[in-house]
C-alpha positions in Angstrom: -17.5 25.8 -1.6 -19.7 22.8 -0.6 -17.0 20.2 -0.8 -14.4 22.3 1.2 -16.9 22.9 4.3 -17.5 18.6 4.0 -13.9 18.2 3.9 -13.0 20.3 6.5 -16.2 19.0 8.8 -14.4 15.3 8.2 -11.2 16.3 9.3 -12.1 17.9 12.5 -13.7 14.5 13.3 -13.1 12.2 16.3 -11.4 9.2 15.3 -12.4 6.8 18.0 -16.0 6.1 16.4 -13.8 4.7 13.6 -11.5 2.7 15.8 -13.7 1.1 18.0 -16.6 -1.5 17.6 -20.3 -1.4 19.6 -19.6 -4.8 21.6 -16.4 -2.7 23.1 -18.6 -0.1 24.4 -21.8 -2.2 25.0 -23.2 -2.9 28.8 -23.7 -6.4 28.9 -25.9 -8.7 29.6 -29.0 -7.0 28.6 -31.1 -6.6 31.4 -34.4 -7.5 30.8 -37.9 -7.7 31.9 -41.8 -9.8 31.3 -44.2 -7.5 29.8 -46.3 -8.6 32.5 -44.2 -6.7 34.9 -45.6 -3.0 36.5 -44.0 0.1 35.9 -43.1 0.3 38.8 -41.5 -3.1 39.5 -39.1 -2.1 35.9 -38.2 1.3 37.5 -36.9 -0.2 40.6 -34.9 -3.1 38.9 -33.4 0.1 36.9 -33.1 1.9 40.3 -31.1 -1.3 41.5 -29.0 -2.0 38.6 -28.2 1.8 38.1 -29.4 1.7 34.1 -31.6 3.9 32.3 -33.4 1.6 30.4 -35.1 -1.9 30.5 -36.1 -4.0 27.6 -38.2 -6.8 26.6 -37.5 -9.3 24.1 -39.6 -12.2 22.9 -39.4 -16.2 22.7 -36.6 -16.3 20.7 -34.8 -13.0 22.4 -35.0 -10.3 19.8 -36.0 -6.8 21.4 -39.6 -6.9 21.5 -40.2 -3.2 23.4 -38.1 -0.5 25.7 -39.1 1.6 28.8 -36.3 4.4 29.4 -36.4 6.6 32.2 -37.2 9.6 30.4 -40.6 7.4 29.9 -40.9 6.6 33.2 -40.5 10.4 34.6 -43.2 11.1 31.6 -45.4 8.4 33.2 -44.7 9.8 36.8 -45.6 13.8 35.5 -48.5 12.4 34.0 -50.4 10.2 36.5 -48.5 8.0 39.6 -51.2 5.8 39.7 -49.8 4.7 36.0 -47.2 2.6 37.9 -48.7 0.0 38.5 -49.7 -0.7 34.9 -47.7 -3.6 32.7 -44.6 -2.6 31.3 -45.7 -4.1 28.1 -48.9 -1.8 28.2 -46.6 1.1 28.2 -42.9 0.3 26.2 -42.4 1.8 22.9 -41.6 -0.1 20.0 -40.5 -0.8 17.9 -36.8 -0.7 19.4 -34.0 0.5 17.8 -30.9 -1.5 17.3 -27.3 -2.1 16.3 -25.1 -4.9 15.2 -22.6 -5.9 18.0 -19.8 -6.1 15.0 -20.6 -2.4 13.8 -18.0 0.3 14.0 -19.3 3.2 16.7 -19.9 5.9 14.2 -22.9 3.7 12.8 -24.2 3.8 16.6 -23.8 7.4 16.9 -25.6 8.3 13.1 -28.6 5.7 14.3 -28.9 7.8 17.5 -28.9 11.0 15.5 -31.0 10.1 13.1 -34.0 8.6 14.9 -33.2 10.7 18.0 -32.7 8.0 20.8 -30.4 8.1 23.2 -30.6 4.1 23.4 -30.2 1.1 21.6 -30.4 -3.0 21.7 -26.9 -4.3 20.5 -28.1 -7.8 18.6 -26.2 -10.6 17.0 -26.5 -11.7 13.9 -29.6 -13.5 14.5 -31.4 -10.3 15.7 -30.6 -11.8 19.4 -30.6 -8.9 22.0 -27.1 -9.4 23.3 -26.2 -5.3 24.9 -27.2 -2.3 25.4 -25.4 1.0 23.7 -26.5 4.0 25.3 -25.5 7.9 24.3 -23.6 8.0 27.7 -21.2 5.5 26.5 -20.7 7.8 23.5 -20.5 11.0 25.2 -16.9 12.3 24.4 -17.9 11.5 20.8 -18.6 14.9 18.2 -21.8 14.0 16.0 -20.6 15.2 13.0 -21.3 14.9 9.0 -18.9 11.8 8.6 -20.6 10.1 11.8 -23.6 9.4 9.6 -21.8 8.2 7.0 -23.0 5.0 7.5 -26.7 6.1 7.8 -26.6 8.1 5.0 -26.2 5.2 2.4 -28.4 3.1 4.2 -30.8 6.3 3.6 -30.1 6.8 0.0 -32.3 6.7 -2.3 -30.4 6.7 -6.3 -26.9 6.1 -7.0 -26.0 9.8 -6.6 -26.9 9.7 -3.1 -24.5 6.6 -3.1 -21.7 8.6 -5.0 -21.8 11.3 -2.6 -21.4 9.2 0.2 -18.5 7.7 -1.4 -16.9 10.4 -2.4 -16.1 11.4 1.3 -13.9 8.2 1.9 -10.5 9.9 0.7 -11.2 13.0 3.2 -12.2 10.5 6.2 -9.3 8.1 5.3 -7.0 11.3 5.4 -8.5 12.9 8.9 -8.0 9.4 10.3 -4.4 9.5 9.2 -3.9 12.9 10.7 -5.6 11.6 13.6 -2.9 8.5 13.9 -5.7 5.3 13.3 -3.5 3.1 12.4 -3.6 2.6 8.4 -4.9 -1.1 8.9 -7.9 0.1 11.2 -8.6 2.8 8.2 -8.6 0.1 6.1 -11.2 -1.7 7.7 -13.4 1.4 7.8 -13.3 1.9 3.9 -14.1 -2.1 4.1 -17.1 -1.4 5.8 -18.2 1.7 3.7 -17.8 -0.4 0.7 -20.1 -3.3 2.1 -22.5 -1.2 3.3 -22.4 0.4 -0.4 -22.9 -2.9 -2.1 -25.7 -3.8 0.3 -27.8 -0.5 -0.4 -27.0 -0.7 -4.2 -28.6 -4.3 -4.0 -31.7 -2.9 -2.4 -32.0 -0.1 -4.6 -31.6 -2.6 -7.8 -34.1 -4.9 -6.3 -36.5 -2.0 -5.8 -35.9 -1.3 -9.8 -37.0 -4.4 -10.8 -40.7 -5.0 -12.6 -41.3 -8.0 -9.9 -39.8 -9.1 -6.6 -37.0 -11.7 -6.3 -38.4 -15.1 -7.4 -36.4 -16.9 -4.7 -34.0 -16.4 -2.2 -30.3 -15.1 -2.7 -27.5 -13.6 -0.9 -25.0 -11.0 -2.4 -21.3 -11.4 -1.7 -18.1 -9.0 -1.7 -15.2 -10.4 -2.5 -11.3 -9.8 -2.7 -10.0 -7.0 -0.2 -13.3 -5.7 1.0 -14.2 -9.2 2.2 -11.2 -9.4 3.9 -11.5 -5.8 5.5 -8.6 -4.7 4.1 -9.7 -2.4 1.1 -8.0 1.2 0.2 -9.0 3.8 -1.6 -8.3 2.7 -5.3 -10.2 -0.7 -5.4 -12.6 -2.0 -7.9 -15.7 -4.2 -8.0 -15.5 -7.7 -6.8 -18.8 -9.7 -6.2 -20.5 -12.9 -6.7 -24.1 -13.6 -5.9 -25.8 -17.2 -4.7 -29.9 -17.8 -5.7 -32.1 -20.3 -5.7 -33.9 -21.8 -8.6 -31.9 -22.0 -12.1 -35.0 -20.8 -13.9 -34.7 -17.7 -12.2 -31.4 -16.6 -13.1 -32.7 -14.2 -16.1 -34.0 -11.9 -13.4 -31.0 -12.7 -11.1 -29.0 -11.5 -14.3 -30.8 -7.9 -14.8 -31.0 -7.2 -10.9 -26.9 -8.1 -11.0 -26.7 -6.0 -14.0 -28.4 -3.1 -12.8 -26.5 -3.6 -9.2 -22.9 -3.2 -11.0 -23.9 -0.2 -13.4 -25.3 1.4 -9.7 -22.0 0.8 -8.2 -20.0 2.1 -11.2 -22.1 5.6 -10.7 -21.6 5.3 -6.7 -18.0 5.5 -8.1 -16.4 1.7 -7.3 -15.1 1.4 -10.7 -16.2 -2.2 -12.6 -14.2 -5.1 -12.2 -11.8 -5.7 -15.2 -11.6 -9.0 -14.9 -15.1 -9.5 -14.4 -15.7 -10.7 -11.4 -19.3 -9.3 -10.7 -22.7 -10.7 -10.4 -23.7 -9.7 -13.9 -21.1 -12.2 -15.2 -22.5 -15.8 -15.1 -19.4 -17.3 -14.2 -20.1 -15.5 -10.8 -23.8 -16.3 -10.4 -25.7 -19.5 -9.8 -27.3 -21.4 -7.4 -25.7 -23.0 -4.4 -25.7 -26.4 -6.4 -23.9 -24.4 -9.5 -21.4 -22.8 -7.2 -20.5 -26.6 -5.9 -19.9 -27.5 -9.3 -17.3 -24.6 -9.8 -15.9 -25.4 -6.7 -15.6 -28.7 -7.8 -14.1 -27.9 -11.1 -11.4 -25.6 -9.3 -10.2 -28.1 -6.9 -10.6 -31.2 -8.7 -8.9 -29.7 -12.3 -7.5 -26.7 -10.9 -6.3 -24.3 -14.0 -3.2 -22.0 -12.8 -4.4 -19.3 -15.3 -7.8 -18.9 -13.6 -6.5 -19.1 -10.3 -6.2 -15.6 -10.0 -10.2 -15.1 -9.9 -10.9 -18.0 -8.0 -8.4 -16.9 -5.0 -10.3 -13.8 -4.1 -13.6 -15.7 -4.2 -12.1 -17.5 -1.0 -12.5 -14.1 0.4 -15.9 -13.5 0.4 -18.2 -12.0 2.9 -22.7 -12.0 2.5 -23.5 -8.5 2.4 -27.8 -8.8 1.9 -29.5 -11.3 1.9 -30.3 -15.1 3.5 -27.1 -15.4 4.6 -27.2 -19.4 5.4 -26.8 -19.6 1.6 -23.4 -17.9 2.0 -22.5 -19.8 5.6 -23.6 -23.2 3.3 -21.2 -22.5 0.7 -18.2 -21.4 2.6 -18.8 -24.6 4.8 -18.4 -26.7 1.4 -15.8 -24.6 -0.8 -13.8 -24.4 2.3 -13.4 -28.3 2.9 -13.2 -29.1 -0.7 -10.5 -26.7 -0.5 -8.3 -28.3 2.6 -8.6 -31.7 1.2 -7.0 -31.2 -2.5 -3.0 -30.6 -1.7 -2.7 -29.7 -5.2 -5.4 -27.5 -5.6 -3.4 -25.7 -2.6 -0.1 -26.2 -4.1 -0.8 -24.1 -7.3 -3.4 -21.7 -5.4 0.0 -20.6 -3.7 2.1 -20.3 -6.6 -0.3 -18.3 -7.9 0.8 -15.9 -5.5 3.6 -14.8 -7.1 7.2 -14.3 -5.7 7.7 -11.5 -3.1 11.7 -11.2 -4.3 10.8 -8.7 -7.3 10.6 -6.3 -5.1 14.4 -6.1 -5.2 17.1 -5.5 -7.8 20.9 -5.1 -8.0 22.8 -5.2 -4.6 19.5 -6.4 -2.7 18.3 -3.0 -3.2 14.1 -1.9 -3.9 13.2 -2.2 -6.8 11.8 0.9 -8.6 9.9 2.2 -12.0 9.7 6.2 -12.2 10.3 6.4 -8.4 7.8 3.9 -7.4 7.1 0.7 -6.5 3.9 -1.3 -6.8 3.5 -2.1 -3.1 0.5 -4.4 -3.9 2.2 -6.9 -7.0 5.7 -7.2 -5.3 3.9 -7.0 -1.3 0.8 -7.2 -0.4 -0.2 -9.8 -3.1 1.6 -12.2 -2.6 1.6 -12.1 1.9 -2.2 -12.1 1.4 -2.4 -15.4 -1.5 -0.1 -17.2 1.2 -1.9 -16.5 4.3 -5.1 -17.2 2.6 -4.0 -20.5 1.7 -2.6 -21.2 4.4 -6.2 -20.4 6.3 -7.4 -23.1 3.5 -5.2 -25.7 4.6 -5.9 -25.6 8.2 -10.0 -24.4 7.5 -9.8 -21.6 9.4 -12.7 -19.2 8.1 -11.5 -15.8 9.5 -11.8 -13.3 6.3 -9.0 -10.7 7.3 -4.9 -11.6 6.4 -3.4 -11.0 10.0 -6.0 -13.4 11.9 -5.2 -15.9 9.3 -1.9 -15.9 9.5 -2.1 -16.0 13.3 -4.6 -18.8 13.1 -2.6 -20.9 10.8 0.4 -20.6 12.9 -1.3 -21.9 15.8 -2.6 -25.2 14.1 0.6 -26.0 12.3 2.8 -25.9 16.0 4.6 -22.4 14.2 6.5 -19.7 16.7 4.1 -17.0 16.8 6.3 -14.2 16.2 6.2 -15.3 12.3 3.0 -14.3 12.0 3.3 -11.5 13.9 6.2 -10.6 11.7 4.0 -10.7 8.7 1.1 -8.8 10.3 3.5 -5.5 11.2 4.9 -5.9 7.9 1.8 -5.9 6.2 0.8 -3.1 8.5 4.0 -1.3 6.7 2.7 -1.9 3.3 -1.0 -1.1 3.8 0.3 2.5 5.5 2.6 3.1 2.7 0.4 2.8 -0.1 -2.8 4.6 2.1 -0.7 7.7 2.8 0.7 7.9 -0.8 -3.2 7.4 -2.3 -4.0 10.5 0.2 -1.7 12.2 -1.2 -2.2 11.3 -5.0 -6.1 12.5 -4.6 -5.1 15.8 -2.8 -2.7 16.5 -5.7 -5.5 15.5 -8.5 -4.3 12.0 -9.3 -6.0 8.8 -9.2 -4.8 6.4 -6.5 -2.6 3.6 -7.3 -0.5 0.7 -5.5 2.9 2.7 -6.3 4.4 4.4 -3.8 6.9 7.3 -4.0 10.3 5.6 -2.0 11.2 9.6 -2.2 7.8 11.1 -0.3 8.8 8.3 2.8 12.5 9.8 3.7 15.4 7.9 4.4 14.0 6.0 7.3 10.4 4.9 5.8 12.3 3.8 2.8 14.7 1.7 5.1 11.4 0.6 7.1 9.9 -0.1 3.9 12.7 -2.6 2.5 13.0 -4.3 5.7 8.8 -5.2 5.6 9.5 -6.4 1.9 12.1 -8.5 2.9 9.8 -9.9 5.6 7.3 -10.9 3.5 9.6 -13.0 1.3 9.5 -15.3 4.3 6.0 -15.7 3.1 6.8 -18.7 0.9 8.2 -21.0 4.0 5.3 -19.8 5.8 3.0 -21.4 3.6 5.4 -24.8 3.2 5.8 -25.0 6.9 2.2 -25.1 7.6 1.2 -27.3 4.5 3.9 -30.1 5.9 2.6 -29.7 8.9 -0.4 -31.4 8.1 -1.2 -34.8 9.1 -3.4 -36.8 6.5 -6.4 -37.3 8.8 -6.2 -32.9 8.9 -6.4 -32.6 5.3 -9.6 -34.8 5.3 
């Protein structure tokens, strides 16, 4: 009876936390004030710029303090004459924030949780850049799922973690009923899966008999590092440290960080590509060196791993290790054509997805949506991105960006996005369904369970995406040398 009241709670939810970001709904710029300034002299500047709160941040702009005017009436109630006393004498800290990037249901499970009603939007630097107020939120129903996000930050074992996990098939479902687009759910269950990894990391560091002997950075890779995961994906990470001495501990906290995620239920990779295996662990020079070795003496049959690391996003961690590395593996990339060449090949060949008389191509009634579509439109637009070094993680802003710097019409990359957008429904909807009949989700869809119409909508994507091919060609030639340097 437990489960069904959670999955009923998530499908009455709200689906605009999910669909919109904190710097959408953010007042901006943050108005601030000197600690030095009265009580008084902070309620008037609120008075004049019609806020409810004022904050103040220190030399290098992080959010040092806050005065609301629920403090300020307190202050009144209590004694007028405290008006004229420094605002820095009186602020509470220390203030609660929220990334600018994060989705609005983290927002509204931080308010709930600490019971605030405000809080500093920052950059990634911890800059104050916003404020996010419970106003803004108002038409918003704090329910369960809403502190989704807050609960696995709050977890405190890997059962905690599964828990939280286990919710994303009724979420991704109430967003479907709710009509998110599939490619905005599949950002969510991106983010869940981050924020998963991140608080497994913690937890495994916690484990350990000593703290971290030097610095590191954890990475996702593959489809959660693009923001474009679903609901049957496995394990992909990699993990950067300092010090080659130290990678025996690096090695048990990676081990232990996999086994949690394998209990959170994110099933381990089979093809190994986690931080317990060496091959995906070492220090930023050691991760030079593979680079190296890829591009230099690329090998087509290990291409397959190396792709996805172009994916990757830092989750934890000092996060100039992973900026360093991208900044490197990224130009190493762009300057080897043939390193590019077979990286696309790789890719595979969207055709297979048709048979006889150009029709789809099917096994029991299915077709694997992600070998015959989604593959091979996401290995072309990524190295596509790698030709013209364009960091953006997700598919659609690469293709996009590519097409801009190679002089291409814009529609074809808009044509590839909506027929991504196809895919990526398809094969959400028919994973929904597989888990609410009992089955594990897969890639194949049912061309049966999408009518006559989503089958015909279905082949036309397909067909799309064997454009991907002259895509890729078109913005490779497009290159001049002094580009590719």
């Amino acid at each position: 009876m437990p489960d069904a009241m959670r999955t009923d709670s998530l499908r009455r939810i709200d689906s605009f936390p999910y669909r919109h970001r904190v710097a959408e709904l953010m007042s901006a710029p943050l108005v601030s004030a000197l600690p030095e300034a009265t009580v008084a002299e902070v309620s008037r500047l609120m008075s004049k710029r019609r806020i409810s709160s004022v904050v103040a941040v220190d030399h290098q702009g992080r959010p040092s303090g806050i005065l609301t005017e629920r403090d300020i009436l307190r202050i009144v109630a209590t004694d007028p004459a405290l008006l004229s006393r420094q605002f820095g004498e009186v602020m509470s800290y220390p203030v609660h924030t929220v990334g600018s990037g994060a989705l609005a249901y983290r927002a509204i499970g931080r308010m709930s949780r600490h019971g605030v009603r405000h809080l500093a939007v920052v950059d990634d630097d911890g800059r104050a850049v916003g404020m996010l107020t419970a106003g803004a939120l108002l038409k918003q129903r704090a329910t369960l799922a809403l502190t989704l996000g807050d609960e696995i930050e709050q977890a405190t074992e890997a059962d905690a973690l599964r828990e939280a996990h286990g919710k994303l098939p009724s979420l991704a479902a109430a967003l479907r009923v709710e009509e998110v687009p599939a490619v905005q759910v599949s950002a969510v269950v991106s983010g869940i899966v981050c924020d998963l990894t991140a608080r497994a990391a913690a937890l495994a560091a916690a484990s350990m008999p000593a703290p971290a002997p030097a610095p590191w950075c954890l990475l996702v890779l593959g489809s959660a590092g693009r923001g474009e995961s679903l609901l049957a994906a496995d394990q992909d990470n990699a993990l950067i440290h300092e010090g080659d001495e130290h990678d025996p501990w690096f090695g048990t906290f990676a081990d232990r960080l996999n086994e949690m995620l394998a209990t959170a239920g994110i099933p381990l990779c089979a093809g190994g590509v986690m931080a317990r295996n060496a091959a995906f662990r070492g220090t930023p020079a050691t991760w030079q060196g593979r680079v190296g070795q890829w591009v230099d003496k690329p090998q087509p049959g290990a291409l397959l791993n190396v792709d996805i690391f172009y994916d990757f996003v830092p989750v934890t961690g000092e996060r100039r290790l992973a900026a360093e590395l991208r900044g490197h593996a990224m130009a190493a990339a762009s300057r080897s054509p043939l390193f590019l060449r077979l990286l696309a090949e790789a890719g595979g060949d969207a055709s297979g997805a048709f048979g006889w008389f150009n029709r789809v191509r099917t096994e029991n009634g299915r077709i694997d949506l992600k070998r015959h579509g989604l593959f091979p439109l996401v290995a072309g637009a990524r190295v596509a991105a790698l030709a013209w070094r364009i960091a953006a993680p997700g598919t659609d802003a690469r293709l996009a960006g590519a097409a801009a710097k190679a002089g291409l019409a814009a529609d074809m990359a808009d044509d590839l996005a909506a027929a991504r957008a196809v895919l990526v429904e398809a094969i959400l909807d028919q994973q929904i369904a597989d888990i609410a009949e009992g089955r594990p989700p897969s890639n194949h869809v049912e061309l049966r369970r999408l009518g006559r119409r989503g089958a015909h909508r279905l082949a036309k994507a397909l067909r799309t995406v064997t454009t991907i091919s002259d895509f890729v060609q078109r913005t490779l030639s497009n290159r001049r040398p002094e580009q590719a340097a």
